[in-house]
N, CA, C and O atoms as a GROMACS GRO file, in nm:
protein
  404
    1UNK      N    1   5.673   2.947  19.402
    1UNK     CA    2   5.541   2.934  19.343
    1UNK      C    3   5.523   3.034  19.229
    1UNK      O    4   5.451   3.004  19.134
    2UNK      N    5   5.572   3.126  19.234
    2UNK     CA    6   5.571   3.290  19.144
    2UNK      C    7   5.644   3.208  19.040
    2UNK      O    8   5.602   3.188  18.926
    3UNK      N    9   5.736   3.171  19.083
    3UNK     CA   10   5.824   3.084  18.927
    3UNK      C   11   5.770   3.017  18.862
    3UNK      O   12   5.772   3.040  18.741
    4UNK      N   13   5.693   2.892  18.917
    4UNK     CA   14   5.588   2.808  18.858
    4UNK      C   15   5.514   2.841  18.767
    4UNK      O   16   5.506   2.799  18.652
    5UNK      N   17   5.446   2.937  18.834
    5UNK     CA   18   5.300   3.009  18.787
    5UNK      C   19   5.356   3.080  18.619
    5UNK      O   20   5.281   3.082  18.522
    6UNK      N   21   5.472   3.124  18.617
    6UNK     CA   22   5.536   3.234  18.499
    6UNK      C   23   5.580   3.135  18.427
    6UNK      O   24   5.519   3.137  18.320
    7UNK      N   25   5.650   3.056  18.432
    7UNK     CA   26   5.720   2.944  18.365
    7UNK      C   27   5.565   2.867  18.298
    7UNK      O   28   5.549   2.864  18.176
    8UNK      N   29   5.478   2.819  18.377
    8UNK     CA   30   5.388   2.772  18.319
    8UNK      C   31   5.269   2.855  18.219
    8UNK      O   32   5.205   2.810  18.123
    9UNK      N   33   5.267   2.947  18.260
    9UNK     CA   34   5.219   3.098  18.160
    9UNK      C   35   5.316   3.102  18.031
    9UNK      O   36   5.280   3.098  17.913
   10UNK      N   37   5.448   3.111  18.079
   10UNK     CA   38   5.502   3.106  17.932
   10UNK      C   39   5.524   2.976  17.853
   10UNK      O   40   5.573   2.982  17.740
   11UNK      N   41   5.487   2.845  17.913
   11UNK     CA   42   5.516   2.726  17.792
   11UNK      C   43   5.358   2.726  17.710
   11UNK      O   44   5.332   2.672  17.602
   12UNK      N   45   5.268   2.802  17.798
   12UNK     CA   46   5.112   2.818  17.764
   12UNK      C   47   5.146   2.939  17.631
   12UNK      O   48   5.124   2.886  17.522
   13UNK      N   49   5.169   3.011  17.624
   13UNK     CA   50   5.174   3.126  17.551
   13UNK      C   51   5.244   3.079  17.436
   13UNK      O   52   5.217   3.115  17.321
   14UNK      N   53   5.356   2.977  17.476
   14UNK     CA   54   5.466   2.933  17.305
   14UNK      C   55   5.340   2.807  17.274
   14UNK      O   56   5.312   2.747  17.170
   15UNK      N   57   5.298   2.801  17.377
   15UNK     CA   58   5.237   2.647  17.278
   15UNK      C   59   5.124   2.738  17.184
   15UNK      O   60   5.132   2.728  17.061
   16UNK      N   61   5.014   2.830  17.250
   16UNK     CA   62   4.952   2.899  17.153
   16UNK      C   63   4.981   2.943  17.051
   16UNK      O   64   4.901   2.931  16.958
   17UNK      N   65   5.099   3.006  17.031
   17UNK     CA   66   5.195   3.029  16.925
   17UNK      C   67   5.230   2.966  16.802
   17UNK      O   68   5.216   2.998  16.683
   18UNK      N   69   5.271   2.883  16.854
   18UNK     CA   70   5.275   2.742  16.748
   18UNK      C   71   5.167   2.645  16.774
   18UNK      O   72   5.209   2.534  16.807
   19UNK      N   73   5.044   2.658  16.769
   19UNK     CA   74   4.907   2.597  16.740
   19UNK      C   75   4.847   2.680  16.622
   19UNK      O   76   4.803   2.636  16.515
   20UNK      N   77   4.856   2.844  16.673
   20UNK     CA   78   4.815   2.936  16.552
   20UNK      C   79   4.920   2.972  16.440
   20UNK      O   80   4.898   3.013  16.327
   21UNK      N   81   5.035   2.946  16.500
   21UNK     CA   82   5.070   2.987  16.334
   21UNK      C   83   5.090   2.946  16.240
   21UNK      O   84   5.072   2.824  16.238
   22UNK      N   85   5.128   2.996  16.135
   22UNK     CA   86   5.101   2.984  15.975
   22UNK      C   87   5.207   2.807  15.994
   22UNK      O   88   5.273   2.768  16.090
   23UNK      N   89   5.183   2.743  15.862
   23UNK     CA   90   5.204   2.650  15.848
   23UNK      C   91   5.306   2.660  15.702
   23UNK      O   92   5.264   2.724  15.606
   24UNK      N   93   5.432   2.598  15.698
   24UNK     CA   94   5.485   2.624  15.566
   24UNK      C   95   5.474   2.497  15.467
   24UNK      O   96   5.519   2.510  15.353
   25UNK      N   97   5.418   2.378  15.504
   25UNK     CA   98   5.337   2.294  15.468
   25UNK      C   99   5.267   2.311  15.410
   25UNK      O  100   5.158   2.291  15.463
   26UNK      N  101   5.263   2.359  15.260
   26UNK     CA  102   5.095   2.320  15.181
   26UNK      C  103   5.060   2.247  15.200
   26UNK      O  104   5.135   2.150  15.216
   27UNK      N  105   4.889   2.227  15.215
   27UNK     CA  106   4.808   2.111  15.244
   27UNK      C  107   4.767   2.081  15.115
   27UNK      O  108   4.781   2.150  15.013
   28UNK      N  109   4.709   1.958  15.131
   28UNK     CA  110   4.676   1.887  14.949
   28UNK      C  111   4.498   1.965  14.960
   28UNK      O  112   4.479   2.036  14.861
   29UNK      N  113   4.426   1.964  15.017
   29UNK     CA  114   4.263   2.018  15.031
   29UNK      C  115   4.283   2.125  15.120
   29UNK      O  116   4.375   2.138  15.201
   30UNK      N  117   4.171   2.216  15.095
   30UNK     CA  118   4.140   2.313  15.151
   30UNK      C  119   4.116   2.303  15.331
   30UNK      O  120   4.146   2.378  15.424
   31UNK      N  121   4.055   2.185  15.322
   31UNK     CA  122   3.988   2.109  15.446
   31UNK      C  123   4.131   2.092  15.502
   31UNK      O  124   4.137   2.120  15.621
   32UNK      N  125   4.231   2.059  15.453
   32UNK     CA  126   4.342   2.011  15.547
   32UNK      C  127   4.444   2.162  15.571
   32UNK      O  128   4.520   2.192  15.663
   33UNK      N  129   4.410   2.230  15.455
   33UNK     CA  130   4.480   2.342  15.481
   33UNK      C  131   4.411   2.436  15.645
   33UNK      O  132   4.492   2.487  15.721
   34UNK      N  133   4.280   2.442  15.672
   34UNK     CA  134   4.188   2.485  15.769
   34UNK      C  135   4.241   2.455  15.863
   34UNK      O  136   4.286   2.538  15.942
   35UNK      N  137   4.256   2.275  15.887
   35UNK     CA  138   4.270   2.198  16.011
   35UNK      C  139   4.421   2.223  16.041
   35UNK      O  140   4.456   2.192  16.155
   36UNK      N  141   4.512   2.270  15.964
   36UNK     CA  142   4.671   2.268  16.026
   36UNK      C  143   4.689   2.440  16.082
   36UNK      O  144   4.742   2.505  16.172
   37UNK      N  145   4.608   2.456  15.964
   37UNK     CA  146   4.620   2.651  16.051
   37UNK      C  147   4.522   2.707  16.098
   37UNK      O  148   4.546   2.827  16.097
   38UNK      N  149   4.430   2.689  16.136
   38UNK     CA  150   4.302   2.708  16.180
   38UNK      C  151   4.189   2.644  16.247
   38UNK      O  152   4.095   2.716  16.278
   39UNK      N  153   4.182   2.497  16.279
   39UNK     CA  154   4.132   2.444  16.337
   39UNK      C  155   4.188   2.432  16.495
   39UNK      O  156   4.097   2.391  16.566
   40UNK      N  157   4.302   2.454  16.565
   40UNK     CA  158   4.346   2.494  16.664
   40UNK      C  159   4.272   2.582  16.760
   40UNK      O  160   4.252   2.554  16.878
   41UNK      N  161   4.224   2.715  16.684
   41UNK     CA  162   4.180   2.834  16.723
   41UNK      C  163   4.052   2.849  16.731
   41UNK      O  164   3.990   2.908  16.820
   42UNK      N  165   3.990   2.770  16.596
   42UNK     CA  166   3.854   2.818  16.528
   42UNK      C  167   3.771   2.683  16.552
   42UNK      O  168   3.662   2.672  16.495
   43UNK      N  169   3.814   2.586  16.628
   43UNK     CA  170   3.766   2.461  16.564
   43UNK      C  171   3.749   2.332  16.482
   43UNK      O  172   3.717   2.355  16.366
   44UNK      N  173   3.759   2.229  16.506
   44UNK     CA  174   3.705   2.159  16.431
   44UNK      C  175   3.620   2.176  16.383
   44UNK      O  176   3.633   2.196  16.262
   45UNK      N  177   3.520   2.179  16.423
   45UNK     CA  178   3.351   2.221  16.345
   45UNK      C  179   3.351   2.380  16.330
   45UNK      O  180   3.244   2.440  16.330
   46UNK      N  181   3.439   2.428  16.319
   46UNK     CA  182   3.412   2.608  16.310
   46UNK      C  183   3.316   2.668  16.390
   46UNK      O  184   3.263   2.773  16.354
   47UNK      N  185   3.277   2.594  16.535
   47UNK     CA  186   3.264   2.631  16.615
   47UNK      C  187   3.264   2.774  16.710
   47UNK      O  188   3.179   2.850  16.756
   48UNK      N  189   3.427   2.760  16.711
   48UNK     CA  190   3.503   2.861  16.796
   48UNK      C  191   3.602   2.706  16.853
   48UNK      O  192   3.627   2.590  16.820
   49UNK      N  193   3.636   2.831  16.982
   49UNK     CA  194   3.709   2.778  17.049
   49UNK      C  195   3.879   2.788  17.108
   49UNK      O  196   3.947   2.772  17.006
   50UNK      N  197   3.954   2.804  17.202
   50UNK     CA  198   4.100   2.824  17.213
   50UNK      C  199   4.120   2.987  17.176
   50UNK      O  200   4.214   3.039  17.115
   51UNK      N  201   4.003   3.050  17.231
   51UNK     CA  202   4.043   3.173  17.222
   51UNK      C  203   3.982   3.228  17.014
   51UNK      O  204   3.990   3.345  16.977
   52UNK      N  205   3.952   3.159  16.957
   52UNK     CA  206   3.901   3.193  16.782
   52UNK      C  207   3.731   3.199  16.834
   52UNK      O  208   3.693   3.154  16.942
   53UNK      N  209   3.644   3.263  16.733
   53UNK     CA  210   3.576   3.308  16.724
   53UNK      C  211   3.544   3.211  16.635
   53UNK      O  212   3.626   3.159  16.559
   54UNK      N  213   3.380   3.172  16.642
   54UNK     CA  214   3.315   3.044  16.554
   54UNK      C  215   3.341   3.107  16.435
   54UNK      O  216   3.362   3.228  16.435
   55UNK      N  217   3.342   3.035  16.323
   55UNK     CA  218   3.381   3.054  16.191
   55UNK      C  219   3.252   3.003  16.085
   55UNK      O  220   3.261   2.993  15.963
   56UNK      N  221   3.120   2.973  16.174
   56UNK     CA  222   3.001   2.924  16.083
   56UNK      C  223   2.932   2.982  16.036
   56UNK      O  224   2.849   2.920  15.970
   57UNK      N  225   2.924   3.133  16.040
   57UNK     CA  226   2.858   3.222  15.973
   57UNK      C  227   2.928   3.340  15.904
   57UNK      O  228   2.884   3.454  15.906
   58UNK      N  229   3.017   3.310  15.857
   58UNK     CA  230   3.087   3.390  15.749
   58UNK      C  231   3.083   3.464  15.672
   58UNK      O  232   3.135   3.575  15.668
   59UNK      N  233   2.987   3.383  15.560
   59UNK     CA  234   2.915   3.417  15.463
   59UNK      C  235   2.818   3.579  15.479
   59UNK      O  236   2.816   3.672  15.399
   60UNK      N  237   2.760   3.567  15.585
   60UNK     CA  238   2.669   3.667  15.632
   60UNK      C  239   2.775   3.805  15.681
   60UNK      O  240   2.727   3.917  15.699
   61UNK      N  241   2.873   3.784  15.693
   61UNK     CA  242   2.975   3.913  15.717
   61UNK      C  243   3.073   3.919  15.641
   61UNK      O  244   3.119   4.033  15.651
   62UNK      N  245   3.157   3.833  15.542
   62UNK     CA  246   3.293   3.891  15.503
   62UNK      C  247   3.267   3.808  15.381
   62UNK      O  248   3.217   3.697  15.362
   63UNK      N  249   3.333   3.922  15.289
   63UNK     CA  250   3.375   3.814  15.144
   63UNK      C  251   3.501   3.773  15.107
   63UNK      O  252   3.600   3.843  15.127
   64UNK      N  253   3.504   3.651  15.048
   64UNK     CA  254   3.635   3.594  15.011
   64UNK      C  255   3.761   3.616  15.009
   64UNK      O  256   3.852   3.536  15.031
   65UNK      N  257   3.768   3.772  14.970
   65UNK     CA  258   3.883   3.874  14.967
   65UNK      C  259   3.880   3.956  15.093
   65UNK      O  260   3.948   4.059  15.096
   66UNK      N  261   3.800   3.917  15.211
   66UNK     CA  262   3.825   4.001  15.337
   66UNK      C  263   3.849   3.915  15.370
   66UNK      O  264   3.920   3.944  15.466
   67UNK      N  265   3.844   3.787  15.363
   67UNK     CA  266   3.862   3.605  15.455
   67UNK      C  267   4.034   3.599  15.446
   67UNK      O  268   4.114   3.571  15.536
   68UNK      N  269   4.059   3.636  15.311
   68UNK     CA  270   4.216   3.620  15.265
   68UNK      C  271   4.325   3.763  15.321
   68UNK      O  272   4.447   3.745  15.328
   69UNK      N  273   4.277   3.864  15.347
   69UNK     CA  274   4.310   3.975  15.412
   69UNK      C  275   4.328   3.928  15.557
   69UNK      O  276   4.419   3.928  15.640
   70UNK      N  277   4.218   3.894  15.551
   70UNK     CA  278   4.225   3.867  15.738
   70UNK      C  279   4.359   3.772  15.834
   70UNK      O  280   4.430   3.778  15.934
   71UNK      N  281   4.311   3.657  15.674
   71UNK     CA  282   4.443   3.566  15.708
   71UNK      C  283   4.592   3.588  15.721
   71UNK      O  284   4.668   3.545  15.808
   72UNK      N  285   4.623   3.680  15.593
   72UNK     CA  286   4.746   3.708  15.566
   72UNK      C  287   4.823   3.833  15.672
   72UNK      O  288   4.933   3.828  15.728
   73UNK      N  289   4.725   3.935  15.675
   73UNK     CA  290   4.741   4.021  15.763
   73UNK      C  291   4.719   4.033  15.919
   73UNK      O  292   4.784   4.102  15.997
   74UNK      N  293   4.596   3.939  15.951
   74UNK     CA  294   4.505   3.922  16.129
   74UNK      C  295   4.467   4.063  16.117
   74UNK      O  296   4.492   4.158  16.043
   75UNK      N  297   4.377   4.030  16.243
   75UNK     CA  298   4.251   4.072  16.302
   75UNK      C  299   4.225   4.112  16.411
   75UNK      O  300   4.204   3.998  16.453
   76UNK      N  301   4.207   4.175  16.499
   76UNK     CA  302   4.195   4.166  16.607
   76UNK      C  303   4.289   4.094  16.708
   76UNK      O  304   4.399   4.136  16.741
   77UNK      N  305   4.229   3.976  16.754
   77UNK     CA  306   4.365   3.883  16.821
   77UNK      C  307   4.428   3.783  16.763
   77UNK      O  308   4.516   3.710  16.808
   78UNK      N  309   4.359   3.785  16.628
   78UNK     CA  310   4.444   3.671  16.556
   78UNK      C  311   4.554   3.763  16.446
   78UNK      O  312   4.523   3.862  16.379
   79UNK      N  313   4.712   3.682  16.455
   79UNK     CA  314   4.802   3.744  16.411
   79UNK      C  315   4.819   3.679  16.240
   79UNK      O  316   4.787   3.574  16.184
   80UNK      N  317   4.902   3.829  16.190
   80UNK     CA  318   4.930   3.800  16.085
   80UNK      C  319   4.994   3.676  16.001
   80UNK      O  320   5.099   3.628  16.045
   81UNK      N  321   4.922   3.608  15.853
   81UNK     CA  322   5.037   3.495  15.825
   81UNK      C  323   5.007   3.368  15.869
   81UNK      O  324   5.088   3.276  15.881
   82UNK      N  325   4.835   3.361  15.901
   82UNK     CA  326   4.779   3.257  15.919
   82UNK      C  327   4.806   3.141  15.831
   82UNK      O  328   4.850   3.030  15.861
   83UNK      N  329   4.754   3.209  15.672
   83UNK     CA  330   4.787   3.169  15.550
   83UNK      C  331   4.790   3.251  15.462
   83UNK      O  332   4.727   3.356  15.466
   84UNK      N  333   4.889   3.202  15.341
   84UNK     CA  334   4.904   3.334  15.253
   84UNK      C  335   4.862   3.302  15.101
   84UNK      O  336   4.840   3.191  15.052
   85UNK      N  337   4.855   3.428  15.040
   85UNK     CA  338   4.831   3.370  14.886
   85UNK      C  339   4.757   3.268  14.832
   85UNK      O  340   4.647   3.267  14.887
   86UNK      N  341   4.769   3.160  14.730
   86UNK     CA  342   4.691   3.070  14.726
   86UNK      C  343   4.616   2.960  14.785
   86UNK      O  344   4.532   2.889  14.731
   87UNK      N  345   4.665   2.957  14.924
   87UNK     CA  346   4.626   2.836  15.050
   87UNK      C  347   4.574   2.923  15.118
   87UNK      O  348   4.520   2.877  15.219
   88UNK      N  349   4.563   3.062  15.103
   88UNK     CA  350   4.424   3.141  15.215
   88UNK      C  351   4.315   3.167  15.092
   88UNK      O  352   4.204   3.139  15.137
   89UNK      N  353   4.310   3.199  14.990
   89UNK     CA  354   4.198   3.197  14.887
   89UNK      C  355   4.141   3.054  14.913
   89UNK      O  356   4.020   3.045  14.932
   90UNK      N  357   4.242   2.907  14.917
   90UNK     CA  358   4.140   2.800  14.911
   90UNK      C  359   4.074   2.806  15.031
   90UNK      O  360   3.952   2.797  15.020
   91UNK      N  361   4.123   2.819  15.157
   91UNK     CA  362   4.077   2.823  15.296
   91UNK      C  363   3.928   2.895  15.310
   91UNK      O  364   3.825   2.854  15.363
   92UNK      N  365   3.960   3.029  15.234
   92UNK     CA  366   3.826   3.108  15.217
   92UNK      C  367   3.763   3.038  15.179
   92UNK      O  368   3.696   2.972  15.258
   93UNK      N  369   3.751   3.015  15.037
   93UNK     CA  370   3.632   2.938  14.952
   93UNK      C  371   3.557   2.823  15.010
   93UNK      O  372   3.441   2.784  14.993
   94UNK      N  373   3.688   2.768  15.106
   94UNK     CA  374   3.586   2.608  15.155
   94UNK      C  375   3.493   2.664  15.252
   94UNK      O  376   3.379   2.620  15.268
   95UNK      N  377   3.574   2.823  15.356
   95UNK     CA  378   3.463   2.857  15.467
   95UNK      C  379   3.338   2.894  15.394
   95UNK      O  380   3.224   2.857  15.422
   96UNK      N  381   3.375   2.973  15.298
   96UNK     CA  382   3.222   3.000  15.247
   96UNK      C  383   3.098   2.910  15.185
   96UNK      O  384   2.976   2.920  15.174
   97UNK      N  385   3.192   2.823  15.154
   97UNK     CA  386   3.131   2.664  15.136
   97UNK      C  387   3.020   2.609  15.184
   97UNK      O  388   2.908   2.578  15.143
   98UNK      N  389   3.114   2.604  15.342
   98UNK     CA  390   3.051   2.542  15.455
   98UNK      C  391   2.919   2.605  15.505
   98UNK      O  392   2.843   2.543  15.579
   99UNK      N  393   2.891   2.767  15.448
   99UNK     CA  394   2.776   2.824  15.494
   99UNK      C  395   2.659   2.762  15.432
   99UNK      O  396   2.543   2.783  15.466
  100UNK      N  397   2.696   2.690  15.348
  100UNK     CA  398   2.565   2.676  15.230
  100UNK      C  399   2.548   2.532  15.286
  100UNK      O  400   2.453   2.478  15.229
  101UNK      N  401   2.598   2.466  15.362
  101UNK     CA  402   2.566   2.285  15.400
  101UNK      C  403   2.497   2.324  15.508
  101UNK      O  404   2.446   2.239  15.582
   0.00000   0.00000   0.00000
């Protein structure tokens, strides 16, 4: 049963793994860039969720260039290399976007 329990803890832990990480796939929209590296964690609706922290009020705490820091480097429990360079600047811009709809 001890085996079970560890074995199933660790296919849980690789699958989190590869849900959150970075994607070497550029996405064609910002929106699709979100949903391959970040909607896993954060949501579909930027919610939250899977362990991410809602992502709908943004605007009110971090700017564009802390959104792209955050990504490239992580945060707290989210790890570095989410997205990098020009596909975490678009990622930012659409979250901050979304504050204003």
């Amino acid at each position: 049963m001890k085996k079970l329990v560890l074995t199933g803890c660790s296919l849980m832990f690789m699958l989190f793994l590869a849900a959150c990480g970075s994607s070497d796939d550029t996405a064609g929209t910002p929106q699709e860039a979100y949903e391959n590296n970040c909607a896993m964690c954060h949501g579909q609706d930027l919610s939250g969720g899977n362990g991410g922290p809602p992502l709908d009020n943004l605007g009110s705490t971090y700017t564009k260039e802390e959104l792209v820091d955050i990504m490239e480097n992580g945060k707290g429990g989210m790890p570095a290399g989410q997205a990098e360079g020009e596909e975490a600047e678009k990622i930012a811009e659409w979250l901050l976007e979304q504050q204003k709809q």
